[in-house]
Structure formats: C-alpha cells, structure tokens
Backbone as CSV, one residue per row, in Angstrom:
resi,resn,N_x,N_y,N_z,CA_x,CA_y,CA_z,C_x,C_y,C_z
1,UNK,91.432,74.080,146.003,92.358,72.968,145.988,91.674,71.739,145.415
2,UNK,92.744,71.290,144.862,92.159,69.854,144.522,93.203,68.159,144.779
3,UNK,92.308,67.279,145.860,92.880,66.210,146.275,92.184,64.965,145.202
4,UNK,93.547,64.169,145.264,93.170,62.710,144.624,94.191,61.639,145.658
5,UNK,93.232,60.480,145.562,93.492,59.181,145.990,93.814,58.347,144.936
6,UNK,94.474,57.767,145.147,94.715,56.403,143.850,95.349,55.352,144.556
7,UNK,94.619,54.532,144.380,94.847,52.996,144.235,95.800,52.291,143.328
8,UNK,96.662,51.794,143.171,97.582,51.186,142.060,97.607,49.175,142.840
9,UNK,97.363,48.838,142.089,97.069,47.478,142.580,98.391,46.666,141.186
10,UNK,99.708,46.399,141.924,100.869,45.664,141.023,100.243,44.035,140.741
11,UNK,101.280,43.777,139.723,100.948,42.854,139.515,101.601,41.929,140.869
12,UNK,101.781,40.674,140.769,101.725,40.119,141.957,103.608,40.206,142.201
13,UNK,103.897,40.419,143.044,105.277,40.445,143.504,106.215,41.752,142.714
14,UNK,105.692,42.446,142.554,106.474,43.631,141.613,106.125,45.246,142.181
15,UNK,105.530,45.261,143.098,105.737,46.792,143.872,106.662,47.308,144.218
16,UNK,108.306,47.014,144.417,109.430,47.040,144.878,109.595,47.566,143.308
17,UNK,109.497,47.268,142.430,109.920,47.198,140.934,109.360,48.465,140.791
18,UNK,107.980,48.504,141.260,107.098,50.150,140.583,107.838,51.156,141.458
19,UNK,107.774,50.671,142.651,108.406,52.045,143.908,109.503,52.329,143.527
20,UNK,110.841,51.273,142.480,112.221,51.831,142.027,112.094,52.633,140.804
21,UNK,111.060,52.472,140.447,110.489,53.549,138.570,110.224,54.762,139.393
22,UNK,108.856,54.714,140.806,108.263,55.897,141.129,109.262,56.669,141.554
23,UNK,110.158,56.286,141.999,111.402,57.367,142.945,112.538,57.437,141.688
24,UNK,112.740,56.711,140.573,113.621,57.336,139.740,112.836,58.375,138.907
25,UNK,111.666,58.752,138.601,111.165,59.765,137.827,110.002,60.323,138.808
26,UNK,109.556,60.202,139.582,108.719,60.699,140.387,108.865,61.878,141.591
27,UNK,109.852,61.678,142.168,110.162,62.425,143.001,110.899,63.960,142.569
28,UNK,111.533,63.901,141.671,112.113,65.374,141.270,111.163,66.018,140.669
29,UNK,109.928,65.031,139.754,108.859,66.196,139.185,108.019,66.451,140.162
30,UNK,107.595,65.567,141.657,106.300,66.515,142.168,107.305,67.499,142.989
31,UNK,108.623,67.011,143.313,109.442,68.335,144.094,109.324,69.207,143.776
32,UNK,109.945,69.453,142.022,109.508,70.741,141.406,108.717,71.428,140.937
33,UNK,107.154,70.948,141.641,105.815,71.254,141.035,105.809,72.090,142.205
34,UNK,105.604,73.752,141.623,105.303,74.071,143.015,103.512,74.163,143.294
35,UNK,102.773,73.391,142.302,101.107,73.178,142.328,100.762,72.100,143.323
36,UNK,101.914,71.058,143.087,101.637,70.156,143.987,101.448,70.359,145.437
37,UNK,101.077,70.380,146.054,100.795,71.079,147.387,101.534,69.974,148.641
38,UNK,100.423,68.621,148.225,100.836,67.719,149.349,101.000,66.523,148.092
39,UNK,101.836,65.435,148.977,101.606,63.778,147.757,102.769,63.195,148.890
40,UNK,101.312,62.421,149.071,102.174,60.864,149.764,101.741,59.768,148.939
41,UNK,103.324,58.774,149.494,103.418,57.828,148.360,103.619,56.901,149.373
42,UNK,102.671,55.971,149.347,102.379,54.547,150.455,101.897,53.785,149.991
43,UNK,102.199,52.401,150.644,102.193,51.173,150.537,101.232,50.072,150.881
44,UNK,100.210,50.014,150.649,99.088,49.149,151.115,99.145,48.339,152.259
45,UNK,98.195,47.634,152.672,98.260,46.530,153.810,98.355,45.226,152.619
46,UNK,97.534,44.628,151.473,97.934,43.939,150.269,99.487,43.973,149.684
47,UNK,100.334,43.303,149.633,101.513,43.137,149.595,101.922,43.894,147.966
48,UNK,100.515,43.682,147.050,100.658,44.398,145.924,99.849,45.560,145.583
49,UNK,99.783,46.330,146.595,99.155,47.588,146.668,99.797,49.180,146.880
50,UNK,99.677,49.923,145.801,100.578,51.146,146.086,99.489,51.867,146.047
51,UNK,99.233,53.655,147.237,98.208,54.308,147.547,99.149,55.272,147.043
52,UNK,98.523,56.594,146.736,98.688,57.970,146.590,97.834,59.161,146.801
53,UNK,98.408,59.694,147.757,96.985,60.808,148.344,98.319,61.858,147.684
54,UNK,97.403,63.307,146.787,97.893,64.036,146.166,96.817,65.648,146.324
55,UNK,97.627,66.494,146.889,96.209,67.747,147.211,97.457,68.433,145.909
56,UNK,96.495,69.399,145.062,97.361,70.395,144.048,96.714,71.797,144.339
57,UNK,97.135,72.824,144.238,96.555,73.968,143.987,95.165,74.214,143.543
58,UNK,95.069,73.190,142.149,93.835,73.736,141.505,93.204,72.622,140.681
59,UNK,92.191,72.000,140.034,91.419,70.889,139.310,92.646,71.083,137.895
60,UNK,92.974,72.214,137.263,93.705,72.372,136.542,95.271,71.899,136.470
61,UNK,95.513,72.700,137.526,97.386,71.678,137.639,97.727,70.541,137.763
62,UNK,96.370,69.954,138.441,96.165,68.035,138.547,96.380,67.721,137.150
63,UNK,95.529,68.251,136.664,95.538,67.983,134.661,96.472,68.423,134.069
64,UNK,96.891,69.662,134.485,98.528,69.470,133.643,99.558,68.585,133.904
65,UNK,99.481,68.307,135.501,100.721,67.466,135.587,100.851,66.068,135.273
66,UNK,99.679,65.750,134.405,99.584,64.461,133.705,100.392,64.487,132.321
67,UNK,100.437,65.502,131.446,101.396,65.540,130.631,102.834,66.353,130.714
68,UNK,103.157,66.221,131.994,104.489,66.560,132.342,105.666,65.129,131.980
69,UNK,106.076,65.706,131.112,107.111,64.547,130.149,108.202,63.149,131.694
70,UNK,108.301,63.580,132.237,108.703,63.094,133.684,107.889,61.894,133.957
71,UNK,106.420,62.713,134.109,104.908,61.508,134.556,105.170,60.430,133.316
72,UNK,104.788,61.023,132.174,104.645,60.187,131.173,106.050,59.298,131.338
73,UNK,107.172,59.608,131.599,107.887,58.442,131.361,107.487,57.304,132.763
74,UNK,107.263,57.640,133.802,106.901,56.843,134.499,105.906,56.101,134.239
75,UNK,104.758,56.654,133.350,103.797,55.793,133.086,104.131,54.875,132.438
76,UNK,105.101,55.310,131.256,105.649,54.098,129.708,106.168,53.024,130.875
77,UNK,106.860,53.061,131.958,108.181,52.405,132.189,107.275,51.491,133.738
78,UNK,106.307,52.059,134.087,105.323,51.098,135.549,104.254,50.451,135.090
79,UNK,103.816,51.010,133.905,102.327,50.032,133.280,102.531,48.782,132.950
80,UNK,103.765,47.900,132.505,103.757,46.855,132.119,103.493,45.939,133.139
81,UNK,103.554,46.978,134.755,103.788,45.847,136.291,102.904,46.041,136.919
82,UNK,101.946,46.353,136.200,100.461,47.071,136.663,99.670,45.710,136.737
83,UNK,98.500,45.966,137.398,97.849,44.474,137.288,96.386,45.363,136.676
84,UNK,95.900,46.578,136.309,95.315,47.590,135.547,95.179,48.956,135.862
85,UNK,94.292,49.775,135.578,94.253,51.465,135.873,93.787,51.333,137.509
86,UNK,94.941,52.426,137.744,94.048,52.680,139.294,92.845,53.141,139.161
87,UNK,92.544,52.755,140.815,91.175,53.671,141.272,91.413,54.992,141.451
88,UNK,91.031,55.923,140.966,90.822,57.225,141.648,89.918,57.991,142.211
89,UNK,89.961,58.228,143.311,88.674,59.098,144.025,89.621,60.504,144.279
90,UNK,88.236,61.110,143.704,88.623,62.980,143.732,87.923,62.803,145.134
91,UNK,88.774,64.213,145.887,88.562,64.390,146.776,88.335,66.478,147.151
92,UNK,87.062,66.636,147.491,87.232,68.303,147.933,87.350,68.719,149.707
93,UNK,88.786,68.667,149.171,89.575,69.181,150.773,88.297,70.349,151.522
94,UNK,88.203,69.889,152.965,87.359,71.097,153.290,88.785,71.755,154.624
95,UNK,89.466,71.299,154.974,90.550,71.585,155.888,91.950,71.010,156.056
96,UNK,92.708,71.322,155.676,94.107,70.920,155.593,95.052,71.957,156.330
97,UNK,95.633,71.111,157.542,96.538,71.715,158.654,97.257,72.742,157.837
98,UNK,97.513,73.926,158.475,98.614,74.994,157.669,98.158,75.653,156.634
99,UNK,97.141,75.589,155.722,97.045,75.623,154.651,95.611,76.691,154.507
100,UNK,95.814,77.365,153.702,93.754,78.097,154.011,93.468,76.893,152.667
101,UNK,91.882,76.469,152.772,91.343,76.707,152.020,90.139,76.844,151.716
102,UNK,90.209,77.154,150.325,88.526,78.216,149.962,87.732,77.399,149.020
C-alpha cells in the first residue's frame, strides 16, 4: 500500500471556493477508483488550510491517478486559489484497521 498526506495551504479566504471545485470533480473520481483504498478530505485548524490523507493499493495507482482527466480538471480549475504546491509526505502504512497489509 501506499499513503500520502498533503497539505494545501488556500489563498487567504478561498477554501470554501477549493472545497466547491474538490466535491464538483473530486468525489466521483476517488469513488470510482477502486485503487483508492482510503482519502479523507479535511480542513485545517488555519482557516486557509485543506489536509488530505490518501492510502491507494500500490506506489503505482497513486501515479496514475494523477493523470486521471477528472484530477487534472480539478487541478486547472483550484490552482489559481492556491497560495502554492502542497506539502506532501509519503507515508508506509504498517497497519490499517480492516485491511491486511504487506
């Protein structure tokens, strides 16, 4: 398995703006990912802070689902309200409730 964290830091007063992009193109593509395993989508204690913890199947499906035409439009349509690139920290799951992994 493979987990990621991301940090998305909005520009100032516009997270309401990214969270209405993330749920108009976001939510039907990780639904229908069946790689995606886990992905929560939360809201910082910083008023312009969006978090994303994301576990996938494999280091590979993480990387495909970056050019899944869906992502990419979310990217064209949330970067302008970005304040820059998230942080990302990879993460190697050693135990996740329900789930084996190896």
């Amino acid at each position: 398995m493979h987990a990621l964290l991301l940090k998305h830091k909005t520009l100032p007063g516009k997270r309401g703006e990214v969270e209405e992009i993330w749920r108009k193109h976001m939510i039907s593509a990780v639904d229908s990912n069946k790689d995606h395993l886990v992905y929560v989508y939360n809201f910082g204690q910083d008023d312009d802070e969006i978090w994303a913890f994301q576990v996938y199947q494999s280091k590979e499906a993480a990387s495909e689902f970056l050019s899944h035409p869906t992502y990419l439009k979310y990217l064209e349509a949330s970067r302008p309200l970005l304040a820059g690139e998230p942080i990302i920290e990879v993460l190697d799951p050693r135990w996740i409730k329900g789930m084996e992994v190896s």
